[in-house]
N, C-alpha and C positions, 0 to 999 in steps of 0.2 A: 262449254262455257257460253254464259248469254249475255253474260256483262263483260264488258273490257276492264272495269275495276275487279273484276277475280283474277286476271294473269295472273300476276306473283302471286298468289295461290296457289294459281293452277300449278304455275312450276314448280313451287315446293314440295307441291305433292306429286308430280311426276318424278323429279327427283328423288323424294324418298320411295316411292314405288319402285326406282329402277335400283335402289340401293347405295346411290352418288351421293357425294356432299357436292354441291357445287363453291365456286370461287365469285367473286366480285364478277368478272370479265366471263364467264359461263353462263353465271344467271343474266347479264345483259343479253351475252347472244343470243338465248333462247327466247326473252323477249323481245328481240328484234325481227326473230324468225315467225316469232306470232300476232309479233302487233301487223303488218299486214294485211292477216288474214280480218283481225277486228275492225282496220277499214276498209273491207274489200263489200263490192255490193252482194256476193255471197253472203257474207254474213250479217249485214244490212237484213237481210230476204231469211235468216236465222230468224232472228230477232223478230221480225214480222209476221211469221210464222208461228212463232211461241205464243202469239197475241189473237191469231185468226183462228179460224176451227180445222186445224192440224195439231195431231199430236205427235209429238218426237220423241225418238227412241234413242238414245247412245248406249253404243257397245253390248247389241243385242245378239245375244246365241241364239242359234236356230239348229234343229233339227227335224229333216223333212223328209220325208221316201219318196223315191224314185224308182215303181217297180219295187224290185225288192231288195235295192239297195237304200239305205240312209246315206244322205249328208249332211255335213255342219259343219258350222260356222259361225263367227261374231262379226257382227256389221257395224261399223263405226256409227253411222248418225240415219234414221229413217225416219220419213215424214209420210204421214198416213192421213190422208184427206179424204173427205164424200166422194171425190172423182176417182183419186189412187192413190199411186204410194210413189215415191221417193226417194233413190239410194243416193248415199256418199260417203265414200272411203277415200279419208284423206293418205295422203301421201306424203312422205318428207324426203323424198329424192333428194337432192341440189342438182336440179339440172337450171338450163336455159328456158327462157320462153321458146325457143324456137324449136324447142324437144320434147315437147308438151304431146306433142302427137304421136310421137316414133315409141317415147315410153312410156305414155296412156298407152297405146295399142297392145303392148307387153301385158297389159292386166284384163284385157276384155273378159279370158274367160272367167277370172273371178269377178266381174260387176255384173257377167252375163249370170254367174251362178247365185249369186246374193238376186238380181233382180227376183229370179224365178223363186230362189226360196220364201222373199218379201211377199209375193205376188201370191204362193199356198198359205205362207203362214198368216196374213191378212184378208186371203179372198177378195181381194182388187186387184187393178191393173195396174201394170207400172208403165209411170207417162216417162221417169228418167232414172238411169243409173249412171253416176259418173264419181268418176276421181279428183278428187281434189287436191292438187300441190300447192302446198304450202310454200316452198319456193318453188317456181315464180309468182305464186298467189292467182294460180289459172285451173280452171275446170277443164276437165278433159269426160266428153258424154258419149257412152256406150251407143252406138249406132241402134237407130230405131229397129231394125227388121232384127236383131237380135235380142230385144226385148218380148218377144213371141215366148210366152210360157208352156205351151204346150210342144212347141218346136223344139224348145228347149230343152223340157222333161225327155222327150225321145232320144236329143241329142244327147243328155247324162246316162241313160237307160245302156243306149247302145255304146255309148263308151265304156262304162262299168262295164260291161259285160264282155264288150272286146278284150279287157283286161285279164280277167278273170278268164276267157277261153283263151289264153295267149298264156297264159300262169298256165297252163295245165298241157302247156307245147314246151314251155321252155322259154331262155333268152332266147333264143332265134324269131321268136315270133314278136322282138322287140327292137327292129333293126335300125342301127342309129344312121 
């Protein structure tokens, strides 16, 4: 969405995507849960964006190799500029502001894994990957030294693979 006049739109068609009828007091909530985010300067910096020389992406599949595994996935919203590239995967938790961090941290490795895939399937760098909660209307940004793509390829490489040699031990090479 890039206009605030689509919400009720937008809802209706999430709604029928998800199979619900909503009620009176449903379809407010959900537009309560999103107006927010349409005044937030995040999506101010949307909007501004749509207009600058960045193009955006929503709800982009990727699949990328690593060695000789594949991975995939769909990325909520990517911004692909002359400098780099952009992730954000919002979020609909209901937490706290003050929680923003403990369960941002909970998702690193998938913002670490979208940066890196964004970063092959573009050929740029990526300056940010973060999450976005919709409530509390707060970005939570993947730590810089984890946006390292090639750190990162080794780091998918060698985990797949630890997988895979631990598949071929047994549970025991899976110790909780």
């Amino acid at each position: 969405i890039t206009d605030p006049n689509d919400l009720p739109g937008l809802v209706e068609y999430a709604a029928q995507m998800e199979g619900v009828e909503l009620n009176e007091t449903q379809y407010k909530q959900l537009q309560a849960i999103v107006t927010p985010y349409l005044q937030s300067e995040f999506f101010q910096r949307v909007q501004a964006k749509a207009t600058e020389t960045w193009s955006i992406y929503q709800e982009l599949d990727f699949i990328v190799s690593a060695g000789d595994f594949l991975v995939n996935g769909l990325v909520d919203q990517v911004f692909v500029g002359q400098k780099g590239v952009e992730v954000v995967d919002f979020k609909s938790n209901w937490i706290r502001h003050d929680q923003v961090d403990e369960v941002g941290s909970s998702y690193e490795v998938q913002l670490r894994l979208y940066a890196w895939a964004m970063a092959r399937e573009f050929g740029r760098p990526i300056l940010t990957s973060q999450a976005y909660f919709l409530i509390p209307n707060k970005l939570y940004p993947l730590q810089t030294k984890l946006l390292n793509v090639d750190e990162t390829e080794k780091w998918i490489v060698d985990t797949c693979q630890s997988i895979v040699d631990g598949e071929r031990v047994g549970v025991e090479a899976f110790p909780i």
